[in-house]
C-alpha angles and dihedrals in degrees: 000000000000108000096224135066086229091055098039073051096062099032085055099041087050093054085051095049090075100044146066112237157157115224122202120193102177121203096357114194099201142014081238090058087072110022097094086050095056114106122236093211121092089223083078136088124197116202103191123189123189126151090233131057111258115214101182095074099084099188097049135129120214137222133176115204111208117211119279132273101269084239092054100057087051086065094045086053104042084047093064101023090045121258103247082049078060094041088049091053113018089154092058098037090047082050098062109036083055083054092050092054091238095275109145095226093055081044097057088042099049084048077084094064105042 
């Protein structure tokens, strides 16, 4: 494995170049973060989150997700938590997820504590 972030780059950006592919970098802090891990090939997509704009990514599109439909977090939980655990206490579970602000991440950590 290449020592330096510009060789494991290269090295990275050579393996995509053959391939077809759908990239996810997931709660991304900087434009720099992923910079080294964008491929340089039209055949890929990159898919980026951060809970921030980042506006040193200059080709990006951007897209703000809004929270999610209160019945909708009950699903996700209930999904995870397991759905008769939601029918059993609705109160609770609609509490949380309120507390959560709907957003699907806060929902699948707060799964933890429920």
């Amino acid at each position: 494995m290449p020592s330096s972030v510009d060789e494991r780059s290269a090295l990275w950006r050579t393996a995509a170049a053959v391939r077809r592919m759908v990239l996810i970098l997931d709660d991304a802090d900087s434009g720099a973060q992923v910079a080294p891990l964008l491929p340089g090939t039209p055949g890929c997509a990159v898919v980026v989150t951060a809970t921030r704009r980042l506006i040193d990514l200059p080709s990006a599109k951007w897209l703000r997700l809004g929270p999610l439909h209160p019945a909708d977090s009950l699903k996700l939980l209930g999904a995870i938590a397991g759905h008769e655990r939601i029918a059993r206490e609705p109160r609770v579970a609609a509490q949380l997820v309120e507390a959560c602000s709907h957003q699907p991440l806060s929902v699948r950590v707060a799964r933890f504590m429920y």
